[in-house]
TORKOL-4160 file (C-alpha; in steps of 0.2 Angstrom, whole numbers, padded with zeros to 4 digits, m for minus):
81
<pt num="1" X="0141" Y="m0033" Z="m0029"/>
<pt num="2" X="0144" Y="m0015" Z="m0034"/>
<pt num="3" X="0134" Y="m0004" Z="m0038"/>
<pt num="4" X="0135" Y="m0004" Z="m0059"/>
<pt num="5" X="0126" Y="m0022" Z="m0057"/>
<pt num="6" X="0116" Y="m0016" Z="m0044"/>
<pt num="7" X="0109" Y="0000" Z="m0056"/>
<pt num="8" X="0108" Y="m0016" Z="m0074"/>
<pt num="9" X="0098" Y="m0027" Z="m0064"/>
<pt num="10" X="0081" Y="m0033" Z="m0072"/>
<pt num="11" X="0065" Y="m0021" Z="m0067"/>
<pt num="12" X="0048" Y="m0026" Z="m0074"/>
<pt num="13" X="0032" Y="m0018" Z="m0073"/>
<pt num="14" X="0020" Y="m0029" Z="m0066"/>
<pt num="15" X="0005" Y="m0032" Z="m0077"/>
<pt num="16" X="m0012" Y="m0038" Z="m0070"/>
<pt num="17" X="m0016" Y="m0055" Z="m0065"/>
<pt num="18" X="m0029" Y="m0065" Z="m0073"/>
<pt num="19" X="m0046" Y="m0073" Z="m0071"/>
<pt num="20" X="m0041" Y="m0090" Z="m0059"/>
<pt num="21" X="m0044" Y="m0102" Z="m0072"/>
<pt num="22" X="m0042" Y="m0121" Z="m0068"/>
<pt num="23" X="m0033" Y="m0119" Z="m0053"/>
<pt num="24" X="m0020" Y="m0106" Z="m0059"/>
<pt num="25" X="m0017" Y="m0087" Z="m0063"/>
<pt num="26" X="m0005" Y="m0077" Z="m0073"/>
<pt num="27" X="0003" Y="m0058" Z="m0077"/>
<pt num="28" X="0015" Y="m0052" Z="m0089"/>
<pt num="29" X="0025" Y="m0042" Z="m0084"/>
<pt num="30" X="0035" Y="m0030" Z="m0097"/>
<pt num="31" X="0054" Y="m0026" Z="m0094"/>
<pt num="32" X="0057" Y="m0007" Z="m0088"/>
<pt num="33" X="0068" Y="0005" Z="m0102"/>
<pt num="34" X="0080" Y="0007" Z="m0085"/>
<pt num="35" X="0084" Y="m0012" Z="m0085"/>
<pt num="36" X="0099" Y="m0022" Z="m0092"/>
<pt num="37" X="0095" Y="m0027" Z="m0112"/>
<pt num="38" X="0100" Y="m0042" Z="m0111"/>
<pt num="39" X="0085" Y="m0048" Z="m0098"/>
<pt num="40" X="0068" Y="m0053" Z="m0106"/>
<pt num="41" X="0058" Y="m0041" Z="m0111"/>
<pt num="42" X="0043" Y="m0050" Z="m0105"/>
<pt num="43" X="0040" Y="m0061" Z="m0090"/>
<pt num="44" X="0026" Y="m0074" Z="m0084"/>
<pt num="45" X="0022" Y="m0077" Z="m0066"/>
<pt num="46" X="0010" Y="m0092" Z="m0062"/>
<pt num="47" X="0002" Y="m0091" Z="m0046"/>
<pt num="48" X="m0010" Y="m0106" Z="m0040"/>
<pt num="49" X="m0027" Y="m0101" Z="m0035"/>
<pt num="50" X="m0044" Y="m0106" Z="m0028"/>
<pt num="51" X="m0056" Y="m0104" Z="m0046"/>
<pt num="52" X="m0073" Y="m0091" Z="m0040"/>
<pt num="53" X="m0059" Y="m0082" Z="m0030"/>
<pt num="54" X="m0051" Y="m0066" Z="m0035"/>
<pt num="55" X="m0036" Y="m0055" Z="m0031"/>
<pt num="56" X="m0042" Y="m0038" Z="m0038"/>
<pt num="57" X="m0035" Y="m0027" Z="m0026"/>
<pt num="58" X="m0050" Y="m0014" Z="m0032"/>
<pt num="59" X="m0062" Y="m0028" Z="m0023"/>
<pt num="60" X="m0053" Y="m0027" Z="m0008"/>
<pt num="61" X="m0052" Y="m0008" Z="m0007"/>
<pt num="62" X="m0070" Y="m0010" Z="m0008"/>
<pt num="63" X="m0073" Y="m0020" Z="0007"/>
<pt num="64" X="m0059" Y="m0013" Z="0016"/>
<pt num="65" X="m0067" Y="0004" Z="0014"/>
<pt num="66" X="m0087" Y="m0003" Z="0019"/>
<pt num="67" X="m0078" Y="m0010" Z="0034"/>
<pt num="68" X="m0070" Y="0009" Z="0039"/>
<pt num="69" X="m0086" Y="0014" Z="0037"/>
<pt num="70" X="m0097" Y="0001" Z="0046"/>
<pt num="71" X="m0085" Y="0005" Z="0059"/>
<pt num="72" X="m0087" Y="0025" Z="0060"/>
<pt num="73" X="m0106" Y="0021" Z="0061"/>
<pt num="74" X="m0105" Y="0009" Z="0077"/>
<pt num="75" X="m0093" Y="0022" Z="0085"/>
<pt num="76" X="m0103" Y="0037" Z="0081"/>
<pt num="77" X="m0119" Y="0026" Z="0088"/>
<pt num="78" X="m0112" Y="0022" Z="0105"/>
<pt num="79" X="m0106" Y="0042" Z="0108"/>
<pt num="80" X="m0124" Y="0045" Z="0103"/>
<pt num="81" X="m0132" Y="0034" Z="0119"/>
């Protein structure tokens, strides 16, 4: 492979994933200006989920961050005693 190939490959932009809905979750994702033409312009990626679950990476910042700081609090109780 040289690297003119390498430079026309297809890039997408990843677009969000979807609610799960019966078992499955999807994002389009839209071809980047940079990429070959000749790729589609926009993709579908199926992903199989469990429904009432989410991957919203905003909820898992969220309980990553309350875990940091349930963490800090312990610590700064045990230099306290």
């Amino acid at each position: 492979m040289n690297w003119l190939s390498y430079n026309t490959a297809c890039r997408y932009e990843k677009g969000s994933w979807s609610e799960c809905a019966t078992g499955q979750m999807t994002r389009a994702d839209k071809l980047k200006a940079s990429s070959d033409p000749s790729c589609e312009a926009t993709r579908v990626i199926k992903k199989n989920c469990k429904p009432g679950k989410s991957k919203d990476k905003s909820a898992k910042e969220q309980r990553k961050n309350k875990d940091k700081g349930n963490f800090f609090k312990k610590l700064s109780k045990k230099q306290s005693k």
